[in-house]
LOTIKE-29999 format. One line per 8 residues: number of its first residue (from 1); their letters; for each residue x, y, z of C-alpha. Coordinates in steps of 0.001 Angstrom, whole numbers, plus 500000, padded with zeros to 6 digits. Each point is the difference from the previous one (the first is absolute). Example, Ala and Ser with C-alpha at 12.3 -4.5 7.8 and 13.67 -1.06 7.14 Angstrom:
! LOTIKE-29999
1 = as = 512300:495500:507800  501370:503440:499340 .
END
This chain:
! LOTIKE-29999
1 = xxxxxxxx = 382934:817640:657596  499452:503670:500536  503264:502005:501328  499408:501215:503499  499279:503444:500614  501565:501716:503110  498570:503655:500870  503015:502292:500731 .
9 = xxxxxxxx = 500614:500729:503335  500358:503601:501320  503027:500646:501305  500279:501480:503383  501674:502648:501364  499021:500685:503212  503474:499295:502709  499476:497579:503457 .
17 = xxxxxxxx = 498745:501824:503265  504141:499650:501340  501604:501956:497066  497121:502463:499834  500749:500264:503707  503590:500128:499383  499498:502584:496936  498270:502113:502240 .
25 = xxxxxxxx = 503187:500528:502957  501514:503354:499599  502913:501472:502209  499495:501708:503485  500614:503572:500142  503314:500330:501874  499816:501293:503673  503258:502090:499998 .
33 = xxxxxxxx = 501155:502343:497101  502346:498655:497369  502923:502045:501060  500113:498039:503457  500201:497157:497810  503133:500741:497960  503018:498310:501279  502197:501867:501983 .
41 = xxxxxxxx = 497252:501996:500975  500472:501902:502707  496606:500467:501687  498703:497714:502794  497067:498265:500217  497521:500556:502530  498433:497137:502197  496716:500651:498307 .
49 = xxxxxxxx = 501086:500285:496267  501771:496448:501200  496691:498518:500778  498302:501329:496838  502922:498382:497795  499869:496685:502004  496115:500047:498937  500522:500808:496622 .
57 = xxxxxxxx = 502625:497081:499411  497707:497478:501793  497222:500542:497045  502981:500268:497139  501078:496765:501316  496428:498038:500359  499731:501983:496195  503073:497894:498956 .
65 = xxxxxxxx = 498863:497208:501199  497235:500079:497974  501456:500696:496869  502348:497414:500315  497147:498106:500177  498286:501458:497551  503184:499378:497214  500184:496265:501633 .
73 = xxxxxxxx = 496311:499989:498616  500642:501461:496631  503101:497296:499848  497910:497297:500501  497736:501460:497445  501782:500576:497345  502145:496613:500420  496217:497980:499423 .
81 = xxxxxxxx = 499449:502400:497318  503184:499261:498078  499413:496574:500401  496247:499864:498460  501197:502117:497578  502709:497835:498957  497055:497226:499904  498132:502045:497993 .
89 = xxxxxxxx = 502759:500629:496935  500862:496359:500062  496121:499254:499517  500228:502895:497091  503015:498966:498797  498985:496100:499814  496520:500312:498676  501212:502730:497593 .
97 = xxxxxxxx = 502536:497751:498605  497095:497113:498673  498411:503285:497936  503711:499719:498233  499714:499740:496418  503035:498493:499831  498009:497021:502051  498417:499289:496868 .
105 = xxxxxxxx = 503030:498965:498250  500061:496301:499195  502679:497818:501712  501040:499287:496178  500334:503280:498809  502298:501119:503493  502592:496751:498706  500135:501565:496667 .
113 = xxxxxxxx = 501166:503687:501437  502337:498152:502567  501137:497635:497213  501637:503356:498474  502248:500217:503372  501984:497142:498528  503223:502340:498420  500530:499384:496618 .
121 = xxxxxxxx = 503735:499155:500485  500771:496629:500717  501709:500736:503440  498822:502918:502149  499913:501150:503887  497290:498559:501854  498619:503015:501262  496977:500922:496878 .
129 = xxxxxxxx = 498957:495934:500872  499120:500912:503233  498480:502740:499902  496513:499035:499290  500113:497583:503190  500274:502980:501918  496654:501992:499466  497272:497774:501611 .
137 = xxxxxxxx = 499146:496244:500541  497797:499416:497016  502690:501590:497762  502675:497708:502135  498322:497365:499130  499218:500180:496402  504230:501337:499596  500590:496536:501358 .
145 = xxxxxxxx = 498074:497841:497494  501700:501363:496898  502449:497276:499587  502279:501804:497395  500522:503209:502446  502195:498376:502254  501693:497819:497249  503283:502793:499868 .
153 = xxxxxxxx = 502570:498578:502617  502939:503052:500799  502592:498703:502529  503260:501063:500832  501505:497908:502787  503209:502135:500271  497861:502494:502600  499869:496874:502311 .
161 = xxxxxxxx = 496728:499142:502147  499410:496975:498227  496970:498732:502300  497120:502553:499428  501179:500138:495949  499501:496074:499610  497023:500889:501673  498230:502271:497831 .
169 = xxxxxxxx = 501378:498481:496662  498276:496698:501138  496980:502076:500812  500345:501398:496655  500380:496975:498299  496926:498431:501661  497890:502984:498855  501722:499745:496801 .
177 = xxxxxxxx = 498149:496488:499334  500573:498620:496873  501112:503065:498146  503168:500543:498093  502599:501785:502086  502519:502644:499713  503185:499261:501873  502617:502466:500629 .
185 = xxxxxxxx = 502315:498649:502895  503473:501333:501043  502848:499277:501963  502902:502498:499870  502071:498889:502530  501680:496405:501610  499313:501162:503443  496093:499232:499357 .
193 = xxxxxxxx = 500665:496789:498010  497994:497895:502702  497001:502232:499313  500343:499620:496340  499674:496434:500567  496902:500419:501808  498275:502155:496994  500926:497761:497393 .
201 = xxxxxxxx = 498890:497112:502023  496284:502283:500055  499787:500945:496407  501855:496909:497930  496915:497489:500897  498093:502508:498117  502312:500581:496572  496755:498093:498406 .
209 = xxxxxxxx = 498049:503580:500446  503197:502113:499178  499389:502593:496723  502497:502074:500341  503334:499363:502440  502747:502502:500918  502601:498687:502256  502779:501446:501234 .
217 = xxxxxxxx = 503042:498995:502037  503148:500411:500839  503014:498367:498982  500636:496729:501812  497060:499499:501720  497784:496926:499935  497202:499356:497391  500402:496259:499631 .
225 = xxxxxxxx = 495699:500121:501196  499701:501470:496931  500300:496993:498298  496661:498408:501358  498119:502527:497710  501671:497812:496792  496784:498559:497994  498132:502134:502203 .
233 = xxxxxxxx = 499637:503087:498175  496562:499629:497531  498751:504214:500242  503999:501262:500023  499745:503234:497418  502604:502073:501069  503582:499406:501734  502382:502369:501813 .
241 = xxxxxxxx = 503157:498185:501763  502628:502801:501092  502986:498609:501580  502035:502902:502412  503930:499662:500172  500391:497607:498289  503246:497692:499415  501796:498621:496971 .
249 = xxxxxxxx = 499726:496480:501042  496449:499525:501536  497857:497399:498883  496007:499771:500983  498144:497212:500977  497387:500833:497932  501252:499277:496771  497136:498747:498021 .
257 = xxxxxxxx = 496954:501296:502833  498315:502236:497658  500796:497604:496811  496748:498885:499838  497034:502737:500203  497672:499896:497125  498871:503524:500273  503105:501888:501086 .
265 = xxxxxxxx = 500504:502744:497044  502082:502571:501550  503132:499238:501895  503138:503060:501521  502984:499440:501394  501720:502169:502167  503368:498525:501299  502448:502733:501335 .
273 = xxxxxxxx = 502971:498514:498200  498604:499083:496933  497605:497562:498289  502679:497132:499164  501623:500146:503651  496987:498071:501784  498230:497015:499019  496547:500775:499895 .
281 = xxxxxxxx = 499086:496361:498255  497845:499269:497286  497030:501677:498656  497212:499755:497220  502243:502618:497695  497906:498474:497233  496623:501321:501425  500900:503763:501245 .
289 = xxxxxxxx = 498885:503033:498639  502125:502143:502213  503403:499976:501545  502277:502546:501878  503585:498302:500336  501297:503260:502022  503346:499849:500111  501709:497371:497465 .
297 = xxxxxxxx = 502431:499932:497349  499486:500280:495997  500475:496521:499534  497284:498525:502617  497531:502963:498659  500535:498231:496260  500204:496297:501736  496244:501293:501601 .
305 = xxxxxxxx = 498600:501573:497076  500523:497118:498070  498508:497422:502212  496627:501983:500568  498455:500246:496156  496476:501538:501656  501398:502718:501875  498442:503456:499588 .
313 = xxxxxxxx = 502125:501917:502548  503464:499858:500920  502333:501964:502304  503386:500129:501226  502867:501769:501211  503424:499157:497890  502847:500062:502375  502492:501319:498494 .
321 = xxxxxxxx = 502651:497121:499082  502236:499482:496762  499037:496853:498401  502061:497906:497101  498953:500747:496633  497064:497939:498612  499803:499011:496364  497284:501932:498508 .
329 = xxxxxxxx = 496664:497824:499568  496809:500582:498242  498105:502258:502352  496865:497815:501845  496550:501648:499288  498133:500468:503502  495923:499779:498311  498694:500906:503630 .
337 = xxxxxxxx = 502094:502109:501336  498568:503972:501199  501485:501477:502733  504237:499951:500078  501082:501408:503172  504003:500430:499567  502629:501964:501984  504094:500634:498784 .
345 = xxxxxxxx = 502389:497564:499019  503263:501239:498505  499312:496239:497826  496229:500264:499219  500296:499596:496397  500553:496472:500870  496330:499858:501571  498301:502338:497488 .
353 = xxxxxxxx = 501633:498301:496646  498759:496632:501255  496523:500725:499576  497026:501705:497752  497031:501508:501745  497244:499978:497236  497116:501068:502355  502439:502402:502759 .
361 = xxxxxxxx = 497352:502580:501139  501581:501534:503115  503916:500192:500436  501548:501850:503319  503958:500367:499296  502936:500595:502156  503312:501735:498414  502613:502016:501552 .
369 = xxxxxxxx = 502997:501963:498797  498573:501260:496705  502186:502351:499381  502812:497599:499701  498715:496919:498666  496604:501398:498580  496871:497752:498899  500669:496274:499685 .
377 = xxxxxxxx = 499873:499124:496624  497777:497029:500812  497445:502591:502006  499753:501914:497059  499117:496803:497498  497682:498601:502462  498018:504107:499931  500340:499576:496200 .
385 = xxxxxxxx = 497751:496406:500290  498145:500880:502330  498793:503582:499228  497214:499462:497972  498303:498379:503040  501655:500782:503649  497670:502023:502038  501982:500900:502725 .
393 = xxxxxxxx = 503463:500935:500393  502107:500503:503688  502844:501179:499667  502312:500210:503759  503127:502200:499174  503099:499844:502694  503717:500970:499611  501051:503006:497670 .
401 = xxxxxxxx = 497214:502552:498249  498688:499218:496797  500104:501942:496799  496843:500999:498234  502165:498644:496645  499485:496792:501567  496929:500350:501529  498941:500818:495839 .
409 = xxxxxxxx = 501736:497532:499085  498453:497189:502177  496045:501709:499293  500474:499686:496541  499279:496417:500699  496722:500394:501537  497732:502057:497410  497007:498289:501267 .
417 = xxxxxxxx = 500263:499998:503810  497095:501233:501877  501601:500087:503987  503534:500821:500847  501369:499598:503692  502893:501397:500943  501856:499426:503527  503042:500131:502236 .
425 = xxxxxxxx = 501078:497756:502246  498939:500964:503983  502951:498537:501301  502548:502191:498020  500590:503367:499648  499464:499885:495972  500359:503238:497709  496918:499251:497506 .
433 = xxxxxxxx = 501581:502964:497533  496448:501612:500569  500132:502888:497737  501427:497561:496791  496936:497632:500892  497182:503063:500134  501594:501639:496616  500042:496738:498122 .
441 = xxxxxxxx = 495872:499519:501382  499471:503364:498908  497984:500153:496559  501029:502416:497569  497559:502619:499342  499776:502318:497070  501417:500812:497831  502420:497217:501064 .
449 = xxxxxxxx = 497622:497183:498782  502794:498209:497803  501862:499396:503409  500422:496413:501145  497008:498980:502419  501164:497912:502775  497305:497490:500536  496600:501260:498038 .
457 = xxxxxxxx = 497895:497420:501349  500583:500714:503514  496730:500584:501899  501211:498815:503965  503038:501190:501317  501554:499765:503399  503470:501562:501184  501987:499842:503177 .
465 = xxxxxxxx = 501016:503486:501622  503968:500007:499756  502899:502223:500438  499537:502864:496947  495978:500203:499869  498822:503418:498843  496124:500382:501264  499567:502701:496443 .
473 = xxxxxxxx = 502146:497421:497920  497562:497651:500898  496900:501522:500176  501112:501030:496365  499926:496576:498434  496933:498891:502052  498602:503137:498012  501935:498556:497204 .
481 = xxxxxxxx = 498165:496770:499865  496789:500892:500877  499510:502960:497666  502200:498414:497239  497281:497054:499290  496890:501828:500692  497359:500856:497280  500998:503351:499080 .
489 = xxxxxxxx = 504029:498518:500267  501985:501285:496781  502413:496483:500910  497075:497487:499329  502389:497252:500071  500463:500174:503791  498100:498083:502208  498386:501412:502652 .
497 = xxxxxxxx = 501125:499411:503550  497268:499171:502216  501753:499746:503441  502850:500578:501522  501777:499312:502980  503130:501383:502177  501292:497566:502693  501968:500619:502713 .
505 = xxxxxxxx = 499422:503938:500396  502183:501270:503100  497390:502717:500847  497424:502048:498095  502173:503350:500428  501752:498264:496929  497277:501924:497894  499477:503559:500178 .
513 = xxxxxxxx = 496110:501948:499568  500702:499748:496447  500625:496947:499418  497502:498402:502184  497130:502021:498116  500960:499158:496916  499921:496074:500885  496276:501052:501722 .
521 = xxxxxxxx = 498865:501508:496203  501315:496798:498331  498190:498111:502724  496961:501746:499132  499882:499319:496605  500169:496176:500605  503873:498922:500802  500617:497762:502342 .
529 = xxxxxxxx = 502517:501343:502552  501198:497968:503420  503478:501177:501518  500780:498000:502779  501792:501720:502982  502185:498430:502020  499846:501840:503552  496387:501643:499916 .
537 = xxxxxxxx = 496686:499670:498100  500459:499056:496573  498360:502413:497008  497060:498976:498168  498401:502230:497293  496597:499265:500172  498010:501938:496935  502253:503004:500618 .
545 = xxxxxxxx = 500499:499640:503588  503181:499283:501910  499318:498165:503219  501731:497385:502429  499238:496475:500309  501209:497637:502085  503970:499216:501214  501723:498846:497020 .
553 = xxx = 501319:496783:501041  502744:499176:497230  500494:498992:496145 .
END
């Protein structure tokens, strides 16, 4: 079928016969002179000048009249005209839509881009989820037949209205279908106990779709629903039970709920107290790959350890307890084992002697007081095993400054490490020793080429801003490490670095002009610079050119 054809219309111009009548009115020439009109005026009107100005007000006022209806006119004009044309621009606006490319899209390729809304965290805000049901119906409706982007299930009941949030997670979990679910519930408080109950009596009938669980909840409160998830748990990858306040002598009633969950490979803890203090029952320690005890004692971390003979990741947090002297066993080798996530113990040894790590590739480390007690001897045998193949190294550093002797002393043991960390706790105010941990970084340069080299093999490096830092000092071993292993490099036998990283900046007034252009020239030769600032834009070098990024939202 042919389109249809309309001839333009002309568009006319020419006003009604009442405005052109009412355009045409002009004022009366005034029968008195002005100065008899001034107030206060003196001179007196005569009986005919009276008459004249009665006369001229009775043809003002019949002029009045008829511009007032002449406006009334042009009201009711322009109200139908703002009306038709608001008829018109939806007809443009609706018709114009179908010639929409985006119209063209296939339903299947729309669920792919929403499909990318899903976060790729586990358990995330609601609000990206949503966001494509707000746009139009068609997109509404395809956002709501993609099972899996309503499968991540956020509630804390501690902010109370319990009604409308059973509500929507039931709506979720309808549109969820039969896909695997993220669960992240909460309950931080007794006061909202009988809501708790209410959510886990919503989301336990469903532990058969569960993939990854976090649940939290405080001390003392009731979780004995739990339980009805036990041989219920098929898809169960990931757990996270954290446990607030809690007491010495508390037992839960789900002792063996999450014994049995033939996919569950990654399991934390996080019980305020410690590890040992609650019961959290049986689990398939045989089966997991990774496990953060949080809080617990060297003993329990060993008692762990050697229960679980696939794990690949471990963490903890020693609390810091003398135990009785153990007799001194053959250490156990840990095949699998990767990532070793450890913070102080004044009695470590007694974890790190029970144990070899053959395959170790990324080790963060917590030690404080160096200066008194320096490195642990059993730190500095595990570098020595492991340094021909760790590839990353975090080192946090509390208590009293370090020495660069000891800093030496401990890099000696890692010739072959490619990325070095190192931080400060947040929640203390911590004096890194900057300036002995920039010197001992520092390559040598020439003629000083016989001088020890701290790390040759370094090529990331990433450093928290402390108490001491010098923005030349370390610009200078940036320069140091950059220029040191380049081609034309007299020091071949340094690596060299390809990024670096300062965490934690206060401000960017920490560097001057100087400093900040020559980070920009190293930038523009290929060095990969990000310092993170903590109130303001951070700085990123981008091929020689310092610019802000987004709100740097912590390390």
């Amino acid at each position: 079928m042919a389109p249809m054809v309309t001839a333009a219309r002309p568009i006319t111009t020419n006003p009604c016969i009442c405005l052109l009548h009412a355009d045409e009115l002009s004022l009366p020439p005034t029968p008195v002179p002005e100065s008899s009109l001034r107030r206060n005026a003196a001179v007196v009107t005569t009986p005919s000048e009276k008459l004249q100005i009665h006369s001229a007000l009775s043809q003002v006022h019949r002029d009045l009249a008829e511009l007032d209806v002449a406006l009334a006119h042009l009201e009711s004009v322009k109200t139908r005209l703002l009306l038709k044309r608001k008829a018109f621009q939806t007809f443009s606006d609706t018709h114009y839509g179908a010639l929409s490319s985006i119209r063209l899209i296939p339903p299947e390729i729309l669920t792919e881009i929403f499909s990318y809304l899903k976060p790729h965290q586990h358990y995330s805000p609601r609000g990206d989820d949503l966001l494509s049901t707000h746009i139009c119906q068609q997109w509404r409706q395809i956002a709501l037949s993609i099972p899996h982007l309503w499968s991540n299930i956020r509630v804390n009941v501690s902010r109370g209205h319990i009604k409308p949030t059973l509500e929507w997670v039931n709506a979720w979990l309808s549109r969820a279908k039969g896909s695997p679910l993220c669960i992240d519930i909460e309950c931080c408080h007794l006061y909202f106990e009988d809501d708790w109950k209410l959510l886990l009596d919503v989301v336990v009938p469903h532990s058969h779709r569960w993939q990854h669980a976090a649940i939290t909840f405080i001390s003392g409160a009731d979780i004995s629903r739990l339980y009805k998830a036990k041989d219920h748990l098929p898809l169960l990858e990931t757990l996270d039970i954290s446990v607030l306040e809690s007491s010495q002598s508390e037992d839960g009633y789900e002792a063996d709920t999450f014994e049995i969950a033939p996919m569950l490979k990654s399991v934390s803890i996080n019980i305020e107290r410690s590890f040992e203090s609650w019961s959290i029952g049986r689990l398939p320690f045989t089966q997991l790959e990774a496990f953060n005890a949080g809080f617990c004692s060297v003993p329990c971390a060993v008692g762990l350890l050697l229960i679980m003979p696939n794990i690949v990741s471990f963490a903890a947090q020693f609390r810091e307890h003398a135990y009785p002297a153990t007799t001194y066993i053959s250490p156990r080798s840990l095949s699998k084992l990767e990532d070793l996530d450890i913070e102080y113990s004044i009695q470590e040894e007694l974890f790190l002697n029970h144990f070899n790590f053959p395959c170790l590739r990324h080790l963060k480390y917590h030690q404080s007081n160096l200066q008194h007690a320096g490195w642990n001897p059993s730190l500095i045998s595990l570098l020595q095993r492991s340094s021909g193949h760790l590839k990353s190294f975090t080192l946090l550093i509390s208590g009293e400054r370090c020495s660069q002797a000891g800093l030496q002393k401990l890099f000696r043991f890692l010739p072959k490490l490619p990325h070095l960390s190192i931080a400060s706790r947040r929640d203390t105010n911590t004096m890194l020793g900057y300036s002995e941990i920039i010197e001992c970084l520092t390559a040598p340069s020439p003629p000083n080429t016989d001088v020890y080299r701290a790390l040759p093999e370094l090529r990331r490096l990433e450093l928290d801003y402390a108490s001491g830092f010098e923005a030349q000092a370390f610009v200078d071993m940036v320069e140091s490490r950059w220029r040191s292993g380049s081609a034309i490099s007299e020091v071949p036998t340094i690596a060299r670095l390809k990024s670096i990283k300062l965490r934690c900046v206060p401000s960017a007034a920490v560097f001057d002009s100087k400093a900040l252009d020559r980070l920009k020239e190293f930038a523009a030769e290929g060095l990969d610079i990000n310092v993170e600032i903590v109130e303001g834009l951070p700085l990123c070098f981008d091929e020689g050119i310092c610019k802000g990024k987004e709100k740097f939202e912590g390390y």
